[in-house]
C-alpha positions in Angstrom: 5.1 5.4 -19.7 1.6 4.7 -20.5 0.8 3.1 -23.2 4.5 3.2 -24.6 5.3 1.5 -27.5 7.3 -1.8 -27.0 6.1 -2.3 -23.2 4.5 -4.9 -21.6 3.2 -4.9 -18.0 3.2 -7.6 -15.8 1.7 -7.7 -12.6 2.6 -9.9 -9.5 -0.6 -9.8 -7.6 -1.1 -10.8 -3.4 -4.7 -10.7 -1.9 -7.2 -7.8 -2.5 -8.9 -5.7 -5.2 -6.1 -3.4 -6.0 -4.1 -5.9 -8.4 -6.8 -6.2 -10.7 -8.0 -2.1 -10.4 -4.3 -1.8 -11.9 -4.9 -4.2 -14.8 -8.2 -2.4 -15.1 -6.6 0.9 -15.7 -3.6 -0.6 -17.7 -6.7 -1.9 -20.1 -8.4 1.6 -20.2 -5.3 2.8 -21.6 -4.7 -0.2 -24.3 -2.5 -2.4 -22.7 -2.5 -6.1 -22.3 -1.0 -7.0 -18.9 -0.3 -10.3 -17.5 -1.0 -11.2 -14.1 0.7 -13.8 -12.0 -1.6 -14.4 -9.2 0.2 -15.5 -6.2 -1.0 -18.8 -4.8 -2.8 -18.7 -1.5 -3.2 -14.6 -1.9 -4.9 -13.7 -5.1 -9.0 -13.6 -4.2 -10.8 -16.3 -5.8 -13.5 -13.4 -6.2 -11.2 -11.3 -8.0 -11.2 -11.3 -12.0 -8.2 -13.1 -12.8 -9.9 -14.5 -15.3 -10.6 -11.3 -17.1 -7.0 -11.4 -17.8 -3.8 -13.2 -19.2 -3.0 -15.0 -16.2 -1.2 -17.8 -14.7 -0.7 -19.0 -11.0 2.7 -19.3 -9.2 3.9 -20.0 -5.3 5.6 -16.4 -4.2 8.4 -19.0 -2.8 9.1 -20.1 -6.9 10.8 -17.3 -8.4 12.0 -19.1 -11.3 8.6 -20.2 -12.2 7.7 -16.3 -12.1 10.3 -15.1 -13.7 9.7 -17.8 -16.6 6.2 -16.9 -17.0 7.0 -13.3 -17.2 9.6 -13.8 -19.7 7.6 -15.9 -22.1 4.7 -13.7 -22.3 6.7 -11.0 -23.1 6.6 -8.8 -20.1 9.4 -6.1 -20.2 8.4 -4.5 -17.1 6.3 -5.6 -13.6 4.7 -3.6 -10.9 4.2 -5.5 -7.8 0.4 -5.2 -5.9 -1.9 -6.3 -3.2 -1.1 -7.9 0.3 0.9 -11.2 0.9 2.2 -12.5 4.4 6.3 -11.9 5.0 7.6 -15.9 4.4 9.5 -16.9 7.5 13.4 -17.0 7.5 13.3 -21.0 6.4 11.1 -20.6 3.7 13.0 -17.6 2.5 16.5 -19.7 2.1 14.5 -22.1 0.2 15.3 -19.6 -2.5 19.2 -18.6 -1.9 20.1 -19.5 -5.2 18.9 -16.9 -6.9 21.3 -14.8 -4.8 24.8 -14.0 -5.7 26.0 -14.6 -2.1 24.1 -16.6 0.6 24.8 -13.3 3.0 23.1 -11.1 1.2 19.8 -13.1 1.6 20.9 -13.3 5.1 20.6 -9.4 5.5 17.2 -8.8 4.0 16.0 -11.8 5.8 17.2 -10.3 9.0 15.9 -6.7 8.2 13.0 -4.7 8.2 10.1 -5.2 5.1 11.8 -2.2 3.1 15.3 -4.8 2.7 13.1 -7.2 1.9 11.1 -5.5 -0.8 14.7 -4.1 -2.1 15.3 -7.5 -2.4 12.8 -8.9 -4.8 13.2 -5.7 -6.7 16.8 -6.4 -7.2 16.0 -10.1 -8.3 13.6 -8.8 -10.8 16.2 -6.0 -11.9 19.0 -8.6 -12.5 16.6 -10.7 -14.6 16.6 -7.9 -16.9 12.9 -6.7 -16.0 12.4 -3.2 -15.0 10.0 -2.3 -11.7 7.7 0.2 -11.7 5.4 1.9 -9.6 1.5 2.7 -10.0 2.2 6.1 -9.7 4.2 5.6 -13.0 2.0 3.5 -14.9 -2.1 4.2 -13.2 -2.0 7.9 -11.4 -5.4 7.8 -11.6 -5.1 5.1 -8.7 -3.7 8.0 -6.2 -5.7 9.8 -3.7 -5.9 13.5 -5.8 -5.2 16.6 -3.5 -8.3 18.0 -2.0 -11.8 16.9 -0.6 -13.0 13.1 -1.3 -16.9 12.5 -0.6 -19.6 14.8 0.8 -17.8 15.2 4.7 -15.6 18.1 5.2 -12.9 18.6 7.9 -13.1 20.1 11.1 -11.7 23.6 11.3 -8.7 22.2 14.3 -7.7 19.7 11.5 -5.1 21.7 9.3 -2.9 22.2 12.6 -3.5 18.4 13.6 -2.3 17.3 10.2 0.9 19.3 10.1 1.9 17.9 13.2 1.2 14.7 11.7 3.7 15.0 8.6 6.2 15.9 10.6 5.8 13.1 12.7 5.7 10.6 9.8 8.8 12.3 8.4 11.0 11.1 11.9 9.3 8.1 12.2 10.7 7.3 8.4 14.1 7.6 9.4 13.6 4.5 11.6 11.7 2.3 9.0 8.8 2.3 10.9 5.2 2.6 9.7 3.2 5.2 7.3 0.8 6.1 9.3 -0.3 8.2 12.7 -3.6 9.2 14.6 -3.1 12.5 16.0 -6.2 14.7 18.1 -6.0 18.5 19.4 -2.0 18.8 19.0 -1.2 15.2 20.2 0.1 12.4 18.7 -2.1 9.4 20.0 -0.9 6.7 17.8 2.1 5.4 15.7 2.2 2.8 13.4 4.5 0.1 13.8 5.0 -3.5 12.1 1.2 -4.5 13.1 -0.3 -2.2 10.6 -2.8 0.5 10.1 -5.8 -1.5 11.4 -4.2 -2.9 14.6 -3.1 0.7 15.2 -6.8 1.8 15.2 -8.0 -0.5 16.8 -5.4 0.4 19.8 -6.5 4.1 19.8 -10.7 2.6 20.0 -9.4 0.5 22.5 -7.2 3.8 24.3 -10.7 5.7 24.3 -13.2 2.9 25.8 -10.5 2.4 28.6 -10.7 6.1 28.7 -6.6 6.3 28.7 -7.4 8.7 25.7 -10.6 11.0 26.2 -11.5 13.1 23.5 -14.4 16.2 24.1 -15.4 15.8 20.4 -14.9 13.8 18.0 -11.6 14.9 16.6 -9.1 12.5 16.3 -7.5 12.1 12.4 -5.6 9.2 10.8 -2.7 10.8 8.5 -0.8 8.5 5.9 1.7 9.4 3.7 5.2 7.0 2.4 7.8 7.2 4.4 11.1 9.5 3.2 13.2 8.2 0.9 10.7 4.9 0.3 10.7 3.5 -3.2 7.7 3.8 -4.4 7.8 1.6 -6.9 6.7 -0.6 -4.1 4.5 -0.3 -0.6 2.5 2.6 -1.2 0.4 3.5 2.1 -3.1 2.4 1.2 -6.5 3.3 2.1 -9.8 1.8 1.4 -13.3 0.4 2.8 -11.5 -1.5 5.2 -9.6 1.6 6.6 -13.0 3.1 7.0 -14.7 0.5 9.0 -11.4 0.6 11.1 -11.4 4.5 11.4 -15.1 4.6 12.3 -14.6 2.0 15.0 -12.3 3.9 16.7 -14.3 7.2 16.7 -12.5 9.0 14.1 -13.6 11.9 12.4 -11.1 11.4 9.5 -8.6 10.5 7.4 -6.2 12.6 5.5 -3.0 11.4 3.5 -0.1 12.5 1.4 -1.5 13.7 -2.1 -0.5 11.6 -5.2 1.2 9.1 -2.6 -1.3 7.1 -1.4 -3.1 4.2 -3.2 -7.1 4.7 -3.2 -8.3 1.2 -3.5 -12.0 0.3 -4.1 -12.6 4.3 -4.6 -16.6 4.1 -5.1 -16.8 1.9 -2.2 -14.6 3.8 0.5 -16.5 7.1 -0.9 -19.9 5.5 0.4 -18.2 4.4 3.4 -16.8 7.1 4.2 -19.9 9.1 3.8 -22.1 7.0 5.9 -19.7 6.8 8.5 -19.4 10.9 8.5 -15.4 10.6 8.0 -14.1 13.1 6.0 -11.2 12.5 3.4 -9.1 14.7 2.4 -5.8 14.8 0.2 -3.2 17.4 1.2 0.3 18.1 -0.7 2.2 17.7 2.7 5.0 20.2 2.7 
């Protein structure tokens, strides 16, 4: 759908660079997007201002959904991280509902309810979703080697057994991501997140529950199955390597043309200092 005729992009953006790296490649490719920076997530340090813009609350749909529909946006793609609103603030918004128990379920389920949630309220207000992989593929980790570090030979094995893993996990809405080492699964991502999970496995290996002959052990990421991914892509970037290298990884290797590379230039330079290979694989 790039550049289509007729379309308009709008972009709901949380905290973090990958909002505006969208917008960035939506303007390589001669569109005009409009961003609506969420209040107390967009970066003042990101270039908002390089943009049409405007600022809403994420609890203030109907301020949203006005600002989209005057500026003509015919399609959104929602980006970056916000906090999950507590059950209060999320009836604050029941009205925009049909029934006040179907806000009641995705309030009391997992993130993927919710997120099916706000896509529905979109949907209903005649705006279509999409996903970055639709509108900026150049955003995707591509399959193959990323920066100067290559794998270690044990890793193909280590990664298998990692997709597989991630492919049972899914089925319980669980997280996207696992640390695995020499045939084991060390780590599974829960509701904490990627970085909480590595900093469990560093903390694994200085108590010495975990001890690894060499440095071996390999974060793998990839969506979960059946995830729409027209929302909460797994992620990678600098951050992810500064976790990673703190808990004594020797790389990182993720689902192909699923996984968001954010702040490319940087995480290649971290990853290169830190000696962390990164890899893309087409996971089978």
């Amino acid at each position: 759908m790039s550049g289509a005729v007729g379309t308009q992009i709008g972009i709901v953006a949380g905290s973090g660079a990958f909002p505006f790296e969208i917008a960035e490649a939506l303007s390589a490719q001669g569109q005009d997007p409009f961003v609506v920076g969420l209040r107390g997530f967009v970066s003042r340090d990101q270039p908002l201002g390089r943009y049409r813009h405007a600022v809403a609350d994420m609890l203030d749909p109907q301020r949203i959904i006005r600002l989209f529909r005057e500026n003509g946006v015919t399609s959104i793609v929602l980006a970056g991280g916000v906090a999950r609103p507590g059950p209060m603030a999320l009836l604050s918004i029941y009205t925009f509902f049909r029934h006040r128990d179907e806000l009641r379920r995705i309030v009391s389920g997992g993130d993927d309810k919710i997120l099916r949630g706000v896509i529905r309220l979109f949907e209903e207000n005649a705006f279509r979703v999409v996903g970055v992989d639709e509108i900026a593929p150049s955003l995707l980790v591509p399959e193959g080697l990323i920066g100067g570090c290559h794998a270690p030979e044990t890793a193909a094995a280590d990664i298998a057994l990692a997709f597989a893993c991630l492919r049972d996990m899914g089925r319980y809405d669980l997280g996207q991501g696992v640390v695995v080492a020499g045939g084991r699964v060390l780590a599974m991502e829960g509701p904490e997140g990627t970085d909480a999970m590595l900093e469990r496995v560093r903390a694994m290996q200085k108590n010495r529950r975990v001890i690894l002959e060499t440095r071996s052990a390999i974060l793998v990421k990839a969506p979960k199955p059946g995830q729409d991914r027209r929302v909460d892509l797994p992620a990678i970037g600098p951050r992810t390597i500064a976790a990673a290298k703190a808990a004594g990884l020797a790389g990182i290797a993720v689902a192909a043309g699923e996984v968001v590379l954010v702040e490319r230039k940087k995480l290649i330079e971290a990853a290169d200092q830190a000696g962390l290979f990164i890899k893309g694989v087409v996971a089978s």
